[in-house]
C-alpha positions in Angstrom: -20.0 -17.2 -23.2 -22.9 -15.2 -24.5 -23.1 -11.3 -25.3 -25.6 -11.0 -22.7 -23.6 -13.0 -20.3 -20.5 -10.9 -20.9 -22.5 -7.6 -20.5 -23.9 -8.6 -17.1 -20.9 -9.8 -15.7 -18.7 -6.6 -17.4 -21.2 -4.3 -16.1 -21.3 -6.1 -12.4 -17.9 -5.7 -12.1 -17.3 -2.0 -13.0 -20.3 -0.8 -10.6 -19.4 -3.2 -7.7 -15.5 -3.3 -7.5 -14.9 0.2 -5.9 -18.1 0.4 -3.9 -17.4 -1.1 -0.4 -20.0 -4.1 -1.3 -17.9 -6.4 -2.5 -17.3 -7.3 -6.4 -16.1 -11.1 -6.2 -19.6 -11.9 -4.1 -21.4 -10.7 -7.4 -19.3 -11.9 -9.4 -19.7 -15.1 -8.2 -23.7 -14.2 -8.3 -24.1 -13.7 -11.6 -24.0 -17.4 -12.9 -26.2 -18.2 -10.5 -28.9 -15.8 -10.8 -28.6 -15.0 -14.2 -28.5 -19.2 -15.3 -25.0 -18.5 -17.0 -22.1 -21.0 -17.2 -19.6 -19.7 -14.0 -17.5 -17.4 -15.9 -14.7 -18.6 -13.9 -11.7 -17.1 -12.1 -9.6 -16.2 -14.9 -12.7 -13.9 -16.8 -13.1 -12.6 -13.2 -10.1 -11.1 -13.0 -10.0 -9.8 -16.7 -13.0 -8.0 -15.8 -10.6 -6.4 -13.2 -8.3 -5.4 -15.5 -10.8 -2.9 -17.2 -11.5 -1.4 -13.1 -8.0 -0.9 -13.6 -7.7 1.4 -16.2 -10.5 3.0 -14.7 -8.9 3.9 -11.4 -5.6 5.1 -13.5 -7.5 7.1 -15.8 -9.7 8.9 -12.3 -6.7 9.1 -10.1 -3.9 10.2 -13.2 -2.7 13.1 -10.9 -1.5 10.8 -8.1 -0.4 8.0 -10.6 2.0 11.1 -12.1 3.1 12.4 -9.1 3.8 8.5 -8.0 5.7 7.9 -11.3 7.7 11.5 -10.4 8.3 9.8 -7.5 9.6 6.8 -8.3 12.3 8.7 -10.8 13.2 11.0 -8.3 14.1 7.8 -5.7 16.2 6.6 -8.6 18.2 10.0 -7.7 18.1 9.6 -4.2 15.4 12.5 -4.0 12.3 12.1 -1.4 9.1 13.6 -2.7 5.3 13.0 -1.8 5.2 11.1 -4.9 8.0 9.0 -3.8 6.3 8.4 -0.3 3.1 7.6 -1.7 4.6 5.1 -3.7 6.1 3.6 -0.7 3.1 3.7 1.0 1.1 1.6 -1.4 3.9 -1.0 -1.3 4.3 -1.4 1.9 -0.2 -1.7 1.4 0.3 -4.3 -1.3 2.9 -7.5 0.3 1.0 -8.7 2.8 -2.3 -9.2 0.3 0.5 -10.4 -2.4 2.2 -12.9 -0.2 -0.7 -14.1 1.5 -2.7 -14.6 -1.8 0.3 -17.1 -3.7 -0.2 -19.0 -0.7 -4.2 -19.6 -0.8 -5.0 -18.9 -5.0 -5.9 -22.3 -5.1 -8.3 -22.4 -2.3 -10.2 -19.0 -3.3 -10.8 -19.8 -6.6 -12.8 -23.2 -4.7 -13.1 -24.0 -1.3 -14.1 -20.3 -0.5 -16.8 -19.4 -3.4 -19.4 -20.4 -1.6 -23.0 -19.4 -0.7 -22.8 -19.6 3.2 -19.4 -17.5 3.2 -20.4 -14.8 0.6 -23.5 -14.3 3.4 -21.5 -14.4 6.4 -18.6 -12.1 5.1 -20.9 -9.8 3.3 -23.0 -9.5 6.5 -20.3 -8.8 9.2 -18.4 -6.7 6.7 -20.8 -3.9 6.3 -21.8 -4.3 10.0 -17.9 -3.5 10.8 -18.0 -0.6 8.1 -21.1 1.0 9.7 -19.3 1.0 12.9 -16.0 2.0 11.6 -17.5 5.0 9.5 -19.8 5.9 12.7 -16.5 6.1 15.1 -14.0 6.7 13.0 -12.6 10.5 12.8 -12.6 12.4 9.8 -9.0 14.5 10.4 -6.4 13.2 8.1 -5.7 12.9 4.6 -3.7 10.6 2.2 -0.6 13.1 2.3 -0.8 12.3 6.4 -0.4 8.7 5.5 2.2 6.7 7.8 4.0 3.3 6.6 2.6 2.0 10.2 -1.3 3.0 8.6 -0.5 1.6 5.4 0.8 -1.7 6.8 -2.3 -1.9 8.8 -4.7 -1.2 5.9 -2.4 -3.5 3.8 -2.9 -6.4 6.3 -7.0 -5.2 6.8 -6.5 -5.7 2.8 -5.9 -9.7 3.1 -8.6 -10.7 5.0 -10.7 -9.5 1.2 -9.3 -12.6 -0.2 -12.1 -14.4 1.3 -15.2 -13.8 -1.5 -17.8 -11.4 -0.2 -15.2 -9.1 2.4 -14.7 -6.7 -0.6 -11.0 -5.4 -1.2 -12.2 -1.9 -1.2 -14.7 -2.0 2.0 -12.2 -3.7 4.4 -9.2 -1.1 3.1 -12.0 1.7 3.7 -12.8 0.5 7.3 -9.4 0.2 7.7 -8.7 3.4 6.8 -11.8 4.8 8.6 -10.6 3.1 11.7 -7.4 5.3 11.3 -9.3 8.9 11.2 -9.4 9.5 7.2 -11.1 11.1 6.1 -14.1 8.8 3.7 -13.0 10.6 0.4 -9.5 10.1 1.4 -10.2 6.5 2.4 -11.7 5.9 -0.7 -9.0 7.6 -2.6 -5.9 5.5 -1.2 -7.8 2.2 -1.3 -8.4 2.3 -5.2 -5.0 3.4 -5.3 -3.4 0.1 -3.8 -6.1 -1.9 -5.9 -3.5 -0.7 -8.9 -0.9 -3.3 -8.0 -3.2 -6.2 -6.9 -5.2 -6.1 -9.7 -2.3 -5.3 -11.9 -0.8 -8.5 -10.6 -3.7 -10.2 -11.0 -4.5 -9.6 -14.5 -0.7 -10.9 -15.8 -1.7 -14.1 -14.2 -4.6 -14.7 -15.6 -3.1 -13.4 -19.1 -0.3 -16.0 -18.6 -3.6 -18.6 -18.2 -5.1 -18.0 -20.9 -2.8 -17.3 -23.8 -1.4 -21.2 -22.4 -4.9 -22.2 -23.0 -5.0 -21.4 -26.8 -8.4 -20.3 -26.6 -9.4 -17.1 -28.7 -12.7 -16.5 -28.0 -12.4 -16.4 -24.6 -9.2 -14.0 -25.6 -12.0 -11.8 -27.1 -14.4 -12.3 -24.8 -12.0 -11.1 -21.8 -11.1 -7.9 -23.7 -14.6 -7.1 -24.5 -15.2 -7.1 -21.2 -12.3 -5.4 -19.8 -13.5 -2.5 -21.8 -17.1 -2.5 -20.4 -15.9 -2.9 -16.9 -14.0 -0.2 -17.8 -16.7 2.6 -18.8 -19.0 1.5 -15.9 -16.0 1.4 -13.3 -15.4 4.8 -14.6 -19.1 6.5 -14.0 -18.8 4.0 -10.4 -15.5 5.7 -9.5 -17.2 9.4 -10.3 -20.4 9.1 -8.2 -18.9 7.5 -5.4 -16.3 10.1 -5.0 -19.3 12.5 -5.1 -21.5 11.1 -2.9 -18.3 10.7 -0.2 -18.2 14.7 -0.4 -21.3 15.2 1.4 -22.6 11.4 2.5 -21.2 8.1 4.8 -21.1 4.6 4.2 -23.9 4.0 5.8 -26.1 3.3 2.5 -23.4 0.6 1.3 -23.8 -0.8 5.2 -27.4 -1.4 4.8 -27.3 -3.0 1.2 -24.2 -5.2 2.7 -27.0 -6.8 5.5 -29.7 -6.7 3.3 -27.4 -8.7 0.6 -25.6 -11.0 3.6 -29.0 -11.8 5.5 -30.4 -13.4 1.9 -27.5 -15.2 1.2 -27.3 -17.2 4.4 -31.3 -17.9 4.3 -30.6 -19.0 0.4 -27.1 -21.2 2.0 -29.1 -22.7 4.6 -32.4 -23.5 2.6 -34.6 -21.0 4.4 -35.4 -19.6 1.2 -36.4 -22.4 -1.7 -35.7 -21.9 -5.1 -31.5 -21.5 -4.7 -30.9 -25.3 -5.0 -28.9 -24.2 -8.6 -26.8 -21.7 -6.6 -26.1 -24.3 -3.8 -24.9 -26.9 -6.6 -22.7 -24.4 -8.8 -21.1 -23.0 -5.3 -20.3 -26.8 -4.3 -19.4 -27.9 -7.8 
């Protein structure tokens, strides 16, 4: 993997993966655009890893209060902290047990062109909708474990590339009357877990392949995502105080309408992306 390749991919990731626009469909892009090797899953998710530090690093006050919580459990004390921690549990099994089940068959069948397009494009169609609708009344700290289950279970369906983890969760959430900071605020909370998850896997993977440089390579680039995830996390919060979704929407239809006239050759010049989806 090359520095430039590394960059681009690092850089990809910590813009796209808490903006509701999906990070696996660019991450999957960016060997095909950019004329790079696929990176493959593995660097994907160390990538990840660096959002993940990120998100801590933003959110510390509710990662605290969550860790207060989880001490005063072990003392049979409830506390906000304690519930919030419950509720990003209860957020977090369906997307873990579901995804042992099919890790073979994302990391293949499902990184195509034709499904990035058609995901991406119903996706932000259902997140303009939802964000139109939805109510804007309630806040994490009114979070029920009924609303986290059903956020949770929104939460699988982003294991097909191209749904993005963070805009089905925010839909989700939207559908339930958060509020679009709030939404945005417990779905980079449950991404903790997942990605947390995630990460050891892929660690397991590739000390087992004895291969140091791509060792280096993935913490290079866990730092990078990191930074950029970072400044991503900041704006987005910002731009929640006083905007919608609607902006991601539009970019999501714009992205999934290209996609399927690259997937079904309406557009000439993709035959590369076409191969390296199939291959």
């Amino acid at each position: 993997m090359t520095w430039l390749n590394l960059i681009v991919l690092a850089v990809v990731q910590g813009i796209t993966e808490f903006l509701p626009i999906s990070s696996s469909a660019h991450l999957i892009l960016v060997p095909c655009l950019g004329h790079f090797p696929d990176q493959g899953l593995d660097m994907d998710i160390a990538v990840h890893v660096g959002t993940l530090g990120a998100v801590m690093l933003y959110f510390w006050r509710d990662v605290w209060q969550m860790f207060l919580g989880v001490w005063a459990a072990l003392r049979l004390r409830s506390t906000p902290g304690g519930r919030l921690v419950l509720a990003v549990i209860v957020a977090t099994i369906p997307v873990v047990v579901v995804g042992v089940l099919v890790k073979d068959d994302v990391a293949t069948l499902a990184r195509s062109i034709a499904v990035l397009g058609w995901t991406t494009l119903i996706f932000g169609i259902l997140l303009y909708v939802a964000d139109r609708l939805g109510l804007t009344v309630r806040r994490v700290e009114h979070l029920k474990l009924s609303d986290a289950a059903i956020i949770g279970l929104a939460q699988v369906i982003a294991l097909i590339p191209g749904t993005s983890r963070s805009g089905i969760t925010m839909t989700a959430a939207r559908v339930l009357g958060y509020e679009r900071g709030e939404a945005a605020r417990f779905s980079m909370l449950i991404s903790i877990p997942t990605i947390f998850g995630a990460g050891l896997l892929a660690a397991k993977d590739i000390v087992e392949a004895n291969q140091p440089v791509l060792t280096t390579a993935a913490l290079y680039g866990a730092g990078l995502a990191f930074v950029t995830a970072l400044i991503a996390i900041a704006l987005l919060m910002r731009w929640l105080r006083h905007a919608s979704f609607t902006v991601f929407a539009v970019y999501r239809v714009i992205l999934g309408v290209g996609l399927l006239l690259a997937a079904y050759g309406v557009v000439p010049g993709f035959e590369r992306c076409l191969a390296l989806a199939a291959g």
